[in-house]
Structures are given as structure tokens and as C-alpha cells.
C-alpha positions as CSV (number, residue, x, y, z in Angstrom):
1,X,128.8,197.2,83.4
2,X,127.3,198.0,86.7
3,X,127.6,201.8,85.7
4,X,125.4,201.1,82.7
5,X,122.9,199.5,84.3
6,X,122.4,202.3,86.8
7,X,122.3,204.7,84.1
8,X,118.9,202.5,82.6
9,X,117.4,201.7,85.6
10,X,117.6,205.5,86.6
11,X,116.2,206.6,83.1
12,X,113.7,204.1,82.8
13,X,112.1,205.0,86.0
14,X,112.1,209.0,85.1
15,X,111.1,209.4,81.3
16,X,109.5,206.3,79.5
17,X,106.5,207.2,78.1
18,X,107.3,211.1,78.7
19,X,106.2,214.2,76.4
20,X,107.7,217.0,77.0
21,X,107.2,220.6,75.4
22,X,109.1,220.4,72.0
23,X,106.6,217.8,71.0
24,X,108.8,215.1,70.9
25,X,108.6,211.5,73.3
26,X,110.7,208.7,74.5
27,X,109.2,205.8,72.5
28,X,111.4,203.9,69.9
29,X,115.1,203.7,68.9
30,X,117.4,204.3,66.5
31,X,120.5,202.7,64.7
32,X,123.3,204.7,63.4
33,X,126.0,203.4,60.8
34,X,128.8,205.9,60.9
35,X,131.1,205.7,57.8
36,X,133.2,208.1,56.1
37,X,132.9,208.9,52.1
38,X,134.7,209.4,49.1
39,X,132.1,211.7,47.9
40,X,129.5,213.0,50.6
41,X,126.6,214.8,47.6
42,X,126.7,211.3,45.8
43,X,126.9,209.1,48.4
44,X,123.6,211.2,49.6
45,X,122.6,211.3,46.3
46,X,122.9,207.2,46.0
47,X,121.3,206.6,49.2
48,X,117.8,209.1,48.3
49,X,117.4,206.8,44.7
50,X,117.7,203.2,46.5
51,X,116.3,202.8,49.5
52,X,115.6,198.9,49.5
53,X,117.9,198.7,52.6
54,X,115.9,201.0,54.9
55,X,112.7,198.8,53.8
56,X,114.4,195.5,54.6
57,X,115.4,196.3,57.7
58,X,111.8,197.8,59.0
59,X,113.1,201.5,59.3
60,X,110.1,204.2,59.8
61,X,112.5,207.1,58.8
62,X,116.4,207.0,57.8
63,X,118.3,209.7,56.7
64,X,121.9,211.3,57.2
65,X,124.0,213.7,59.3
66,X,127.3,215.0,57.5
67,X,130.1,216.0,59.9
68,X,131.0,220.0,59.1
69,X,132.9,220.9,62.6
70,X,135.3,218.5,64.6
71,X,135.7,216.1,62.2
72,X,137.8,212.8,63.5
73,X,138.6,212.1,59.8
74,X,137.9,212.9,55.9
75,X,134.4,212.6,54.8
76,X,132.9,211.8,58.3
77,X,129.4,211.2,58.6
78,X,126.5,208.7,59.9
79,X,123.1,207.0,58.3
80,X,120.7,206.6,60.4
81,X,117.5,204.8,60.6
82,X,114.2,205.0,62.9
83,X,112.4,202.4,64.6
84,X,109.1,201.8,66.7
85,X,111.0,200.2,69.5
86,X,114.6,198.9,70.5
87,X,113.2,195.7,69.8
88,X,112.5,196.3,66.2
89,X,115.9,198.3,65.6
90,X,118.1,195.2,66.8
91,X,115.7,192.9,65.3
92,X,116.5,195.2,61.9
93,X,120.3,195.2,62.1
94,X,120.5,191.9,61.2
95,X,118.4,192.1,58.2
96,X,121.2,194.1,56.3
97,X,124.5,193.8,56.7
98,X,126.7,196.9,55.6
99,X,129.6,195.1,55.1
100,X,127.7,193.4,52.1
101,X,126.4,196.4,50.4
102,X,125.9,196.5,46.7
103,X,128.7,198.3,45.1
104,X,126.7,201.3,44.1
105,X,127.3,202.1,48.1
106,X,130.5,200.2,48.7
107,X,133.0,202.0,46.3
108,X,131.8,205.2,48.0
109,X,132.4,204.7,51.3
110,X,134.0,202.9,54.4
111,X,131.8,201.6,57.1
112,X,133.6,202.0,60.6
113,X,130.5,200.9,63.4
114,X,127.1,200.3,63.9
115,X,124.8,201.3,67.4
116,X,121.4,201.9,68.6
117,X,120.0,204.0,70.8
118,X,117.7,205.1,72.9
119,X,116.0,208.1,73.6
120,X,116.3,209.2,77.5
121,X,114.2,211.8,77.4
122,X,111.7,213.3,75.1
123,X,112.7,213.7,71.4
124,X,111.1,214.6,68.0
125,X,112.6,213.7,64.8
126,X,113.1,216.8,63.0
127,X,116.7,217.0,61.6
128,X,118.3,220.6,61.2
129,X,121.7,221.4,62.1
130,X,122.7,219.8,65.0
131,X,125.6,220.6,68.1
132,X,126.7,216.7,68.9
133,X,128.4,216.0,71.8
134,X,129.2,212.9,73.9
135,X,129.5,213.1,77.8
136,X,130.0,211.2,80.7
137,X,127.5,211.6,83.2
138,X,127.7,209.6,86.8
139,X,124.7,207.3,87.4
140,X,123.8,209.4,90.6
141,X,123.7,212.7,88.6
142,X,121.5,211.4,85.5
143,X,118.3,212.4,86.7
144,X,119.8,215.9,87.4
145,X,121.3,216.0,84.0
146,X,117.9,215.2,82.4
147,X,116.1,217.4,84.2
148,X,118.3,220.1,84.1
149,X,118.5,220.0,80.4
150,X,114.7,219.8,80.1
151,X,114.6,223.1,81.8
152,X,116.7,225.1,80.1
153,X,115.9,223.2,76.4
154,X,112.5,224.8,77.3
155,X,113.8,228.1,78.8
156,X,115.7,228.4,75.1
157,X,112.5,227.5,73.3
158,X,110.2,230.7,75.4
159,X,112.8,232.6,74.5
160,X,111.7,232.3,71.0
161,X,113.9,229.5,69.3
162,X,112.9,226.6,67.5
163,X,114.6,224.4,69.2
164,X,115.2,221.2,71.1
165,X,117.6,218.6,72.4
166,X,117.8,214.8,72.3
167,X,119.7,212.7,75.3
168,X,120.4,209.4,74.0
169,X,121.6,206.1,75.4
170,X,124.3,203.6,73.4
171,X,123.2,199.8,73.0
172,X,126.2,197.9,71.3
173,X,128.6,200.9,70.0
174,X,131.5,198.9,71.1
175,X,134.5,200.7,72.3
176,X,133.7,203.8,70.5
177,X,130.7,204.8,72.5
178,X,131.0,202.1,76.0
179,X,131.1,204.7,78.2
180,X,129.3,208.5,76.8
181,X,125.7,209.2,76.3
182,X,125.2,211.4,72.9
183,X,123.3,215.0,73.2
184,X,121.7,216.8,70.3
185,X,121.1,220.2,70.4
186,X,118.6,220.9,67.1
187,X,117.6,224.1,65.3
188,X,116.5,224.3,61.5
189,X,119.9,225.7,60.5
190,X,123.6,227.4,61.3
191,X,122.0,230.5,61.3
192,X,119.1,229.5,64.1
193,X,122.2,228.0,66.0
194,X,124.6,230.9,65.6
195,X,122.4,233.6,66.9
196,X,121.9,231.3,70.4
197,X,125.2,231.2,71.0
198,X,125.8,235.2,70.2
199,X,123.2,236.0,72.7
200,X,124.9,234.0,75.1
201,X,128.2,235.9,74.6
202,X,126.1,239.3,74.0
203,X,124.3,239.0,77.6
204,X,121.2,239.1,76.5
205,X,120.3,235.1,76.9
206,X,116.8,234.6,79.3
207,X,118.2,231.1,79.3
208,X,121.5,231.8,80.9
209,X,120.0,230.8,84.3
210,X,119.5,227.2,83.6
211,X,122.6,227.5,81.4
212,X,124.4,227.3,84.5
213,X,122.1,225.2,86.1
214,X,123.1,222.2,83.8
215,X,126.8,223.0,84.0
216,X,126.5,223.3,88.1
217,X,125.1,219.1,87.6
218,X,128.9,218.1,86.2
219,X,129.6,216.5,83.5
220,X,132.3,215.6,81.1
221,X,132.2,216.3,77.2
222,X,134.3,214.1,75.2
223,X,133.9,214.9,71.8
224,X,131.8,218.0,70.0
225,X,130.8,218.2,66.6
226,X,128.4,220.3,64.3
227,X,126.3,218.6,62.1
228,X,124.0,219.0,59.2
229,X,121.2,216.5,59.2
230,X,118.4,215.5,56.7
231,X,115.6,213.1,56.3
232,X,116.1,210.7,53.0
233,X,113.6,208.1,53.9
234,X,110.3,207.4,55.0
235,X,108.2,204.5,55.0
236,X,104.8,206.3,55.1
């Protein structure tokens, strides 16, 4: 516990209110329900034709991310939902409970956990396809890890990629997610992601610099997953 409150007094103090150069900031939250499906296209499908839930609970923008590399088990995927602040997101979660969903959703999937989070430094929501991966960073190295990734998020995007990463922070994940923040690496699609990576292996990465900058701060990856990621809500 005393770890975790480092880790928000340190990122509180360095990015609330930030705005960084992919146009994204730090303000608001978001809540994630991870499930698994029966049937991923009409479990989408089900969600884009009712989206009563999102509007009882206050969401600004929901949509889904479906699991297509590292998957922990069949049909893996999350929901997830938008809000203006942490305040509203918790204050949303108990105005639907997933465990009482109509059956239209509840024959097609399993609900395994809820969590929110928060955004440690700045973030636009712009789903693509999406490198996921949980870490363990010490509360002496956070700001380090922030800023190290802000450098080389923007060395990637002068080097001409539409790109951008999201640092978040777990609030109530339970077990699954106590002790890991969650990083997002965007670009529109596989193809946008796969030719970063080949000029990484090719040598011919600008960005390689503050590629081994961030490693050089130390941290631990847990898990890593690809995933594809669409809007499927919005309340304006």
C-alpha cells in the first residue's frame, strides 16, 4: 500500500493537467470490464445496437479492444468506457452492474473484473491497434519512466509515425492488476505498428536513442499483448 501511494503522489505532482505533443492530456479516467466471449463479431455487434448501459452509467465514450496476441484465454477481450474524471467513473460503476446484464449480453460472454484508471501522463483517445503491456515500475523511478517514455513517444512521432502511448494507473483491479501500471503503445493499424518495429531491427530507427533511454530507467514487463481497439459509443 505504501508503494502505491508513492506511485500517485509522484504522478500527481509531475503530469496533472499536462499536454503533451500527440494532443492528448491527463484529465479524466476510465473503467475497463475485461470478459471473454463466445462470439467476439456479435458480441461487438450486440454492444454497437444497445448502448443503454454506457448512458446509465455517464460514459463520454466506450468502445472495445479484442485480444489478437498473448491471449490468457479463448475470446479474450475488454469494454471499456470514458469519463470526465475518476470521480464520475467510480460514481458510474455502480450504476450498472455486469453481473446483471440482460441476456442479449449475458449468453455471450463471461465477465472476469472490473477497474479504472488513470491516465499518468498525457493521452488522447484514438483507438488503433494497440501493444499492451503491464510493468512494474519502482516509486523512485516513475518520474524517469514517464519522462523517458514522453521522449522517445515523441522522438517516434518526428520520425514520421502516427503514434502515441498511454501510461495508466489501476484503481480497484483487485489481484489482477495490484501491483503493474498498464502502457499503450497506439498506431491506426498492424501495419503502422509492424513497420516501427522493422525499422528497429533494420537499423534505421531515429528513435533508437531514447529507445534505450527508457530501457536504461528499469523496469519489469509482466504481460504483453496486441490489441485491436474501436470506438462503439459516444455520448455526443
Amino acid at each position: 500500500m505504501k508503494k502505491i501511494f508513492l506511485i500517485f503522489s509522484i504522478a500527481s505532482s509531475f503530469v496533472i493537467n499536462a499536454e503533451a505533443k500527440n494532443g492528448g492530456t491527463t484529465d479524466g479516467a476510465f473503467t475497463t470490464l475485461m470478459l471473454s466471449t463466445i462470439d467476439v463479431n456479435r458480441y461487438v455487434e450486440t454492444l454497437k445496437s444497445n448502448t443503454a448501459a454506457f448512458k446509465a452509467t455517464g460514459a463520454t465514450d466506450a468502445g472495445v479492444c479484442i485480444t489478437r496476441s498473448g491471449n490468457e484465454y479463448d475470446g479474450q477481450m475488454m469494454v471499456w468506457s470514458a469519463f470526465t474524471s475518476v470521480q464520475a467513473a467510480l460514481e458510474g460503476s455502480l450504476k450498472y452492474d455486469p453481473q446483471q446484464a440482460p441476456p442479449s449480453f449475458a449468453r455471450l460472454r463471461d465477465a472476469k473484473y472490473g477497474v479504472t484508471w488513470k491516465p499518468l501522463k498525457p493521452f488522447r483517445l484514438d483507438p488503433g491497434y494497440e501493444r499492451v503491456q503491464r510493468v512494474i515500475v519502482q516509486g523512485n523511478k516513475l518520474q524517469n519512466f514517464i519522462a523517458a517514455m514522453t521522449a522517445f513517444e515523441e522522438a517516434v512521432i518526428d520520425a514520421g509515425n502516427d503514434f502515441f502511448v498511454g501510461i495508466f494507473a489501476p484503481l480497484g483491479g483487485g489481484t489482477h492488476e495490484a501491483k503493474t501500471l498498464m502502457v499503450r503503445a497506439i498506431t491506426p493499424d498492424a501495419a503502422s505498428h509492424g513497420k516501427i518495429f522493422d525499422d528497429y531491427f533494420d537499423g534505421k530507427a531515429p528513435w533508437a536513442s531514447e529507445w534505450a533511454a527508457l530501457q536504461a530507467v528499469g523496469y519489469e514487463v509482466v504481460s504483453d499483448n496486441f490489441e485491436e481497439c474501436e470506438q462503439t459509443y459516444s455520448a455526443n
